[in-house]
N, C-alpha and C positions, 0 to 999 in steps of 0.2 A: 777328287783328292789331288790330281797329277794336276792340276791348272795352278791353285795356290801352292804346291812348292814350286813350280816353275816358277812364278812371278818371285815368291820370297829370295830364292839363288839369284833371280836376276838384278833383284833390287840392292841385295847384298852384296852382288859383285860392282856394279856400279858406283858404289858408296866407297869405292876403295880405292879406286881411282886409278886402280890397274889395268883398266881395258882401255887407258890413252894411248900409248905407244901403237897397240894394234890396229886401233881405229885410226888414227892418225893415218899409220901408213896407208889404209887403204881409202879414204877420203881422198888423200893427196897424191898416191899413186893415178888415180883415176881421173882427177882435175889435172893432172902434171898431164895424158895422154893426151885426152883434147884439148891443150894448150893451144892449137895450131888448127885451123879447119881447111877446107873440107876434107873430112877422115874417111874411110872404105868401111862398110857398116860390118859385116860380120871378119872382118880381119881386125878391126878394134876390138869389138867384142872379143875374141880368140885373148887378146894381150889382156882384156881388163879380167876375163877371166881366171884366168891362171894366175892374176896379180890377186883377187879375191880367195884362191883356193892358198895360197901363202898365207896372206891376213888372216884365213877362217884358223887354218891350223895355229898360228904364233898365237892368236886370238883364245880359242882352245885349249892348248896348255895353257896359258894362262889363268884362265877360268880358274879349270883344274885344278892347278894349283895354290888359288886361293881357298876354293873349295875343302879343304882338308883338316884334319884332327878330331879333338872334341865336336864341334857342330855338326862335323859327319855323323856321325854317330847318333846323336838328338835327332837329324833330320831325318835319316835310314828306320828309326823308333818312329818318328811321327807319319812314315810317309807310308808304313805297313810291311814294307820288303826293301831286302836291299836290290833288288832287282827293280822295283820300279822308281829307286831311289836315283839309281843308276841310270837309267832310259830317261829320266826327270831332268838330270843333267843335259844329258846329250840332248834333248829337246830344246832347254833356255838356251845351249849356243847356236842351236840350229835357227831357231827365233830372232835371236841379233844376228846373224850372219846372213839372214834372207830379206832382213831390213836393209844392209849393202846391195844384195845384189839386185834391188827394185831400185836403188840408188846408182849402182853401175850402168843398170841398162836405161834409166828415163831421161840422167843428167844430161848425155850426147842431145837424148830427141829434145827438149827443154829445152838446150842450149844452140842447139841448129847445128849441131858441129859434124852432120853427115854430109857428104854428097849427094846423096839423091834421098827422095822421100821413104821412110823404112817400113814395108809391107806387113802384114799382119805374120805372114809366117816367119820372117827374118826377128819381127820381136819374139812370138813364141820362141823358137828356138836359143835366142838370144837369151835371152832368160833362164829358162830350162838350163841352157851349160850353165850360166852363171849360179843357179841355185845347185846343181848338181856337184858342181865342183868346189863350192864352201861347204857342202854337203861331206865331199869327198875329203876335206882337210880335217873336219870334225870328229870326222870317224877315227883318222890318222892318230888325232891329239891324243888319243885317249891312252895311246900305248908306251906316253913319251911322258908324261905325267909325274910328280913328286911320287907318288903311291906307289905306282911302279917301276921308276930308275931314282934313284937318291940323290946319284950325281948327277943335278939340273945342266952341269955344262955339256955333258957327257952326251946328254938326253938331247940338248938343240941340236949339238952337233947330227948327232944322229938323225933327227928329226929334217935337218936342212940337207941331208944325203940323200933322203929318201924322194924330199922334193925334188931334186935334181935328178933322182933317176928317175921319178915320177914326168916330170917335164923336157924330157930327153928318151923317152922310150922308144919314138921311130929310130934313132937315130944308133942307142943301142942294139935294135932290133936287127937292124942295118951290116954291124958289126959283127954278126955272130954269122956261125956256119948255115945255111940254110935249111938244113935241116931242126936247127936250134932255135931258128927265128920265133917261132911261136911263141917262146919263154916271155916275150915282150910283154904280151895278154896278162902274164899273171902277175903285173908290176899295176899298179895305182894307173888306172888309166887317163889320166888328164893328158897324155897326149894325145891317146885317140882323139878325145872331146876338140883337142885343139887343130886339130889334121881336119876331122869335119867340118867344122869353120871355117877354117881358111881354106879348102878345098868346097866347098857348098856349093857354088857353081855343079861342077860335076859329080860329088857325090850322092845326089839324091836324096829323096826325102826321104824312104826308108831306113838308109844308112845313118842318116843324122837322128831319127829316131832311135834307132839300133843301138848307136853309140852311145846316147845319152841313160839308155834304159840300164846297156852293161852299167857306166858309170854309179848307176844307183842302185842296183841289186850290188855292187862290189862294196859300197857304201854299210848297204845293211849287214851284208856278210862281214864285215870288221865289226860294227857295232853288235853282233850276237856273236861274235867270237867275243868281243873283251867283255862281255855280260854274260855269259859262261864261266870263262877265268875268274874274272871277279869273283864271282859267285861259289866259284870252289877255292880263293883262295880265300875267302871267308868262312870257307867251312871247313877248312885246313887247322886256322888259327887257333881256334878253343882246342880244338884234337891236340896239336903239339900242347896249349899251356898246362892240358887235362893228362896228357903222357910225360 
């Protein structure tokens, strides 16, 4: 049952021609890097990533936002629950947005635009961030949403603060008392993801595992918290119209 609503949102979203701006950017983001060759392979990666966890999130709301009103409602009725109504969602963006990041990481190799030949582990990994961290914007989107902020301008704003604390987390980290430093962890970790990277030389393979693994348990842990919420604030609704 989860497969044909996934495809019906997608096809529907498509057809609206609201997912140009996103994909745009992130087409052209990625062609605009290796405009210039030969590029450092996982220091590329690091920037096209972080440009993909942007796109997935703007992408995201997006969706989202078209996703709304009456046809929610048909579809939550057709789909059995609004919980897997909801998971149904976050899947079709998850679905385009992992179509990017096999696009992020083959274009370079396709294109010849590294300096040295790229090893099986540098793609694994390569990938892995990249899936991980449109991964990680998707999650994000869900909270920035028509449904639950009204005011859409109020919501990007917010939404593009987060990325920035999201993508500057050593740096805040940095800033704080040392004792405080830890607080860094519980921000959106796409910097870790991106420190790994560019650091891979000596971080090891464990670490670059480690980090990718947080990034996607941090992932799920956003998407069962706003599928929680939801879910009780849909069971909110009738109570107040029924008091």
């Amino acid at each position: 049952m989860m497969m044909p609503l996934i495809r019906y949102m997608i096809a529907n979203y498509t057809r609206s021609y609201r997912y140009f701006a996103p994909v745009a950017f992130m087409l052209i983001s990625v062609v605009f890097i290796y405009a210039y060759r030969p590029n450092p392979i996982m220091d590329s990666y690091a920037v096209t990533a972080a440009l993909l966890f942007i796109g997935s999130a703007w992408l995201g709301m997006n969706f989202l936002n078209h996703d709304q009103g009456r046809q929610a409602v048909l579809l939550i009725v057709q789909s059995g629950s609004a919980g897997r109504y909801y998971i149904g969602q976050y899947l079709a963006i998850i679905l385009i947005v992992m179509m990017f990041s096999l696009f992020a990481v083959g274009y370079p190799i396709a294109a010849n635009m590294f300096d040295k030949p790229i090893t099986m582990s540098e793609l694994v990994i390569g990938y892995s961030a990249h899936a991980v961290l449109s991964m990680l914007g998707a999650s994000l989107s869900m909270y920035f949403q028509s449904g639950w902020m009204e005011n859409q301008g109020r919501a990007a704003g917010l939404l593009l603060l987060v990325m920035i604390v999201s993508l500057a987390g050593q740096s805040v980290g940095n800033q704080l008392p040392e004792a405080a430093s830890l607080v860094r962890y519980l921000l959106p970790p796409v910097w870790l993801v991106m420190d790994m990277m560019v650091n891979a030389p000596v971080r090891g393979q464990a670490v670059q595992i480690l980090a990718i693994l947080y990034a996607w348990l941090y992932s799920l842990v956003l998407l069962a918290v706003y599928v929680w919420c939801a879910l009780r604030r849909d069971a909110a609704v009738p109570a107040q119209k029924g008091g």
